[in-house]
N, C-alpha and C positions, 0 to 999 in steps of 0.2 A: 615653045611658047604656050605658055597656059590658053585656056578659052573656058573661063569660068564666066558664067552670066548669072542674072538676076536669079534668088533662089535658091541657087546652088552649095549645097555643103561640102566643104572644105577639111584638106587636114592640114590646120595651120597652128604656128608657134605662137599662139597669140599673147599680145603681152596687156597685163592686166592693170588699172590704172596706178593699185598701192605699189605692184614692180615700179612702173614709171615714175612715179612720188619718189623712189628711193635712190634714183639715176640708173635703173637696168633698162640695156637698149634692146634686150631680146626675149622672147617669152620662155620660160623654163620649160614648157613642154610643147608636143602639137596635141589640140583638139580640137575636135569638128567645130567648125563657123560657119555663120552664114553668112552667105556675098549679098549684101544688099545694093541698090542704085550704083550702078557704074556710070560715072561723071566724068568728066573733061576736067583737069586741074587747069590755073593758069599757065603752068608751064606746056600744056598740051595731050601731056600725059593724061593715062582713064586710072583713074582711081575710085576705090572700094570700099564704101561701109562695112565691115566685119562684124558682126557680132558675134561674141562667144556663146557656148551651148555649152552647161555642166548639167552631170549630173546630183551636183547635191541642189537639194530646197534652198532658196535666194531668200535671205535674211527679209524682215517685214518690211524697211527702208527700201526694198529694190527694186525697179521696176523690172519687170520679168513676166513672161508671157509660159504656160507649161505647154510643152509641145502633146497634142492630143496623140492616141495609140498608132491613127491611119497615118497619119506625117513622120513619124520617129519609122516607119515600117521604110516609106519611100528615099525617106534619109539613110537611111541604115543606122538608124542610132538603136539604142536601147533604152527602156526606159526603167525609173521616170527620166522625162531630161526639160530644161526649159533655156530659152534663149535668154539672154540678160541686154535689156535695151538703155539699158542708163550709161554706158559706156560701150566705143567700140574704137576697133584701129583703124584708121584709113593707111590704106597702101594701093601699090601699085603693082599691082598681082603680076606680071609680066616682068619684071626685074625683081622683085621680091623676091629674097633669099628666108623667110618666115613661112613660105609656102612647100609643105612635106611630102605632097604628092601631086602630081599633073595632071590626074583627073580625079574630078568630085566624087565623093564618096554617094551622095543623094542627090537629092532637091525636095523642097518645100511647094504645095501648092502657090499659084498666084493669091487665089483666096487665105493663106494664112501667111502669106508675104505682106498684104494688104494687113492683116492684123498687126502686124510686124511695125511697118511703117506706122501704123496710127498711133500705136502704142509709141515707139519710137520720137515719134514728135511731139506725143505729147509730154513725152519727159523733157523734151531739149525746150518747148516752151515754158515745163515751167522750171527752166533752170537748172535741172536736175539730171542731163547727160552730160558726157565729157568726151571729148574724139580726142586720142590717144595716135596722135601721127605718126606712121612707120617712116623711114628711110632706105630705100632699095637696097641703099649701099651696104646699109650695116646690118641690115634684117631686123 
């Protein structure tokens, strides 16, 4: 059983929204995500904002936060890298077959978790995120 919490980087198969446009149910590769707000689904289940982390520069359309040098250190990531907040997967990290390894590679401080979310929300008010639903079953 995973125990990934708020924060925490991932190596997940994440699937990206133009895959999902095309009817792909699984991400082509894993890389690092970040677990954001674990939730209570209605079914009971906790489910997981994902957000991807790439390393290439996010087109001028994107909203996108760049991970400064001391957070990529505590992540284990390299840089440059930056989270992409305009779309993420929600899953259920516990039955999730998208999930590549059973413990986090990093974690992100609470203070740039906090940038994270603000940023974050303010794409989905104005319109501009998209949650991209995983299903356990299928990964």
């Amino acid at each position: 059983m995973s125990r990934f919490a708020h924060g925490d980087v991932i190596l997940y198969s994440y699937l990206w929204a133009r895959e999902y446009d095309r009817g792909e149910e699984s991400g082509r590769k894993a890389r690092p995500t970040c677990v954001m707000l674990i939730v209570i689904s209605q079914d009971g289940r906790k489910k997981s904002l994902l957000f991807p982390i790439t390393s290439q520069p996010p087109r001028l359309n994107r909203w996108a936060i760049e991970i400064p040098p001391a957070e990529a250190r505590t992540a284990n990531l390299r840089m440059p890298a930056w989270v992409i907040v305009d779309e993420f997967n929600t899953d259920d990290l516990v039955a999730s077959f998208a999930v590549e390894k059973q413990s986090p590679l990093g974690h992100f401080s609470k203070m740039f978790m906090s940038k994270i979310a603000v940023t974050a929300a303010q794409a989905m008010r104005a319109a501009s995120a998209r949650n991209i639903p995983r299903d356990p079953v299928t990964g």
